[in-house]
C-alpha positions as CSV (number, residue, x, y, z in Angstrom):
1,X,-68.2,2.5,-25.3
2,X,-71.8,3.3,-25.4
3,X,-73.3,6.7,-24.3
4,X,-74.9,4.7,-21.6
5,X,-71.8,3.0,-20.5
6,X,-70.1,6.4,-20.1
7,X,-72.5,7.8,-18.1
8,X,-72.5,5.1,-15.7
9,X,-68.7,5.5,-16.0
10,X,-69.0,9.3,-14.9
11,X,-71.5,8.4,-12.0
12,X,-69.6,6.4,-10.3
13,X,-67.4,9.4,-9.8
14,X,-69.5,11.1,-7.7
15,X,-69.9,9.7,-4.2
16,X,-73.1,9.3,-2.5
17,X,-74.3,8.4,1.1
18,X,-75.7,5.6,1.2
19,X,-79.4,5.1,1.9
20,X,-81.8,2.7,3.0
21,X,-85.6,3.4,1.9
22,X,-88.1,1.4,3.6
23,X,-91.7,1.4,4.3
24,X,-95.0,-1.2,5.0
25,X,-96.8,-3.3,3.1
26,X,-100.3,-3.8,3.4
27,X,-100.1,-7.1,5.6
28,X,-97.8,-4.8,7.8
29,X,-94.7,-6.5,6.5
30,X,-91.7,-4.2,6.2
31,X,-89.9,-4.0,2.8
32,X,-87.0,-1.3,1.7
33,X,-83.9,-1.2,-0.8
34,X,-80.6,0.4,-0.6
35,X,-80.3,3.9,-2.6
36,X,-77.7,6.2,-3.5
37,X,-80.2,8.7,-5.2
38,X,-81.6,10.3,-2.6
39,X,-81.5,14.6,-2.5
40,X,-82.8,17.1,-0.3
41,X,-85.9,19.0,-2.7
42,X,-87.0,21.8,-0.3
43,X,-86.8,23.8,3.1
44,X,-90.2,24.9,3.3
45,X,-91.6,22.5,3.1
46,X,-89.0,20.1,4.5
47,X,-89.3,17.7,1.2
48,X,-86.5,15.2,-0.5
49,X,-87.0,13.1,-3.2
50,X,-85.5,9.2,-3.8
51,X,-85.4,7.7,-7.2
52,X,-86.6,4.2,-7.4
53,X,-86.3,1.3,-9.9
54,X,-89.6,0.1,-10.9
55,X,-88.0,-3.5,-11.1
56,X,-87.1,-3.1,-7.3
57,X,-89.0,-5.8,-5.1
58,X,-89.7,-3.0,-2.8
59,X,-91.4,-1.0,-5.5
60,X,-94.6,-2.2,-5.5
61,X,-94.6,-1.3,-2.0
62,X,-93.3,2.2,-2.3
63,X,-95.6,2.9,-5.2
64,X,-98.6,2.7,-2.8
65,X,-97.5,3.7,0.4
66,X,-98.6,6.8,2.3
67,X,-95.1,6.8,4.6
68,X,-92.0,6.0,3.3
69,X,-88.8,5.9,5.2
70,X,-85.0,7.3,4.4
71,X,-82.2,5.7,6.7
72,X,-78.7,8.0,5.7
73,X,-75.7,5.5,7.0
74,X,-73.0,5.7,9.3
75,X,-69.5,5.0,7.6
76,X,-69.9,2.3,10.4
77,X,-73.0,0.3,9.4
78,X,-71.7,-1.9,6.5
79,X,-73.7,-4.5,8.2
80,X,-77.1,-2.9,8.1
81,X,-77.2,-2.4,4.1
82,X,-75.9,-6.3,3.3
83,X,-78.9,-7.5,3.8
84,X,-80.3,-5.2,1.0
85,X,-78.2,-5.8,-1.5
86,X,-79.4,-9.4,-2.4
87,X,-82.8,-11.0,-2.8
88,X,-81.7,-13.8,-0.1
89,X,-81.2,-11.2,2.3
90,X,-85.0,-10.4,2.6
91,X,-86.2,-12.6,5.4
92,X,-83.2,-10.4,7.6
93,X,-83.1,-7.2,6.5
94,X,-85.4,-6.0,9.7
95,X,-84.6,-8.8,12.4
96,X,-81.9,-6.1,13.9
97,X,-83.3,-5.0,16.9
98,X,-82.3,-1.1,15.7
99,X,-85.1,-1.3,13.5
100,X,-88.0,1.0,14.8
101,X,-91.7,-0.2,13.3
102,X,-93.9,2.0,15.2
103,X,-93.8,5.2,13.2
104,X,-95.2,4.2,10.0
105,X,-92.5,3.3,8.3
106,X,-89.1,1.5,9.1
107,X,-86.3,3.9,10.9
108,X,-82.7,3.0,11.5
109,X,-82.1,3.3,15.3
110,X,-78.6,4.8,15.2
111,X,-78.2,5.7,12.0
112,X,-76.7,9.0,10.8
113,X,-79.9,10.3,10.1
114,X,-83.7,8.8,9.2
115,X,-86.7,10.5,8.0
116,X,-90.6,9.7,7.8
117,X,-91.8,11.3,4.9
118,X,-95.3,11.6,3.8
119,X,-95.4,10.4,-0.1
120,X,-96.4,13.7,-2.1
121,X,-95.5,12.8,-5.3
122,X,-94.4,10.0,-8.2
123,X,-93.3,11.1,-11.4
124,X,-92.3,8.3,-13.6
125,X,-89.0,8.8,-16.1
126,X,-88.1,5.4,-17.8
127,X,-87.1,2.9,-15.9
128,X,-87.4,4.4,-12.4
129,X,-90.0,6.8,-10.3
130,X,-89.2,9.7,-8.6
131,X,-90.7,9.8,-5.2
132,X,-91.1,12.8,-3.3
133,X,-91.8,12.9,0.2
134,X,-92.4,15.8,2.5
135,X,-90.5,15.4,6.0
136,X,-92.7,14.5,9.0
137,X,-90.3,13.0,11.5
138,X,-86.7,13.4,11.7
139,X,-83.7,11.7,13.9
140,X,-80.3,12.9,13.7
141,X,-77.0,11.8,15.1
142,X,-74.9,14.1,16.9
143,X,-71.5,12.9,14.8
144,X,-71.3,13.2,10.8
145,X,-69.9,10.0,10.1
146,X,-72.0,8.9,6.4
147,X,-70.9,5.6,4.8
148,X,-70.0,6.6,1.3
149,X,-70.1,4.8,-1.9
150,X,-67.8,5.8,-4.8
151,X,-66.6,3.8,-7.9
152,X,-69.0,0.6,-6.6
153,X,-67.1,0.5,-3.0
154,X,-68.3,1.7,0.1
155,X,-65.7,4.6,1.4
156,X,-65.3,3.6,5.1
157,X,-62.4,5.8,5.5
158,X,-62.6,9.3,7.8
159,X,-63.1,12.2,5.8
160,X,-60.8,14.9,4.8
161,X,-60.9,18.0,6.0
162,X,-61.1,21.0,3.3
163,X,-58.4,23.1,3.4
164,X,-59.6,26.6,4.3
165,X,-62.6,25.5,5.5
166,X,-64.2,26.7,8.6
């Protein structure tokens, strides 16, 4: 097994929420891609960072964009991220009447959480950009619920509690 096949191998261990990035193209069209890679960067100044594939059909897109948006699952929207995971799904990813337009970039009505972010930075590193965006609108639901995705499945179960944990 190659080096590269045993990373893969070790990511797929850890789990991740999963994410839907979106934003607007110039003809006002909205375009996004599901993500894993998403990661809170900062406090002060509320910032997180999303690694993108520069193949992505979104990428061109996200590469110009001033807003970008970062949709965090709920264990219960399996639905929502279909439409993202293949190319024919395109023409439906946004027809759900959850999707807000109006801020700037797309945000999931209902989802766990969604955040605007304001593009601040793009750092290329091989085959993806890191995009770092600086928080400027944020929605939250009241219930942590996130869809998970671990060893390529989605984790729809309830989580456990930690033992010991308050």
């Amino acid at each position: 097994m190659s080096n590269g096949e045993q990373f893969r191998e070790a990511m797929r261990r850890m789990a991740s929420t999963v994410c839907l990035v979106t934003a607007i193209d110039a003809a006002g069209r909205p375009v996004g891609l599901a993500s894993t890679s998403v990661v809170s960067l900062s406090l002060a100044p509320p910032t997180l960072l999303t690694c993108v594939n520069r193949t992505s059909s979104a990428w061109p897109v996200l590469a110009e964009a001033a807003l970008f948006g970062v949709n965090l699952l709920r264990r219960d929207q399996v639905d929502a991220v279909r439409p993202f995971m293949t190319g024919q799904g395109r023409l439906t990813r946004f027809q759900d009447e959850r999707w807000s337009l109006e801020d700037g970039a797309p945000l999931l009505r209902g989802a766990q959480a969604a955040v605007l972010c304001c593009a601040t930075e793009r750092l290329a590193h091989t085959t993806h950009t890191i995009l770092v965006g600086e928080a400027r609108l944020i929605w939250t639901a009241d219930e942590i619920e996130p869809l998970l995705y671990l060893d390529g499945a989605f984790v729809g179960e309830p989580l456990l509690p930690v033992p010991g944990a308050a």
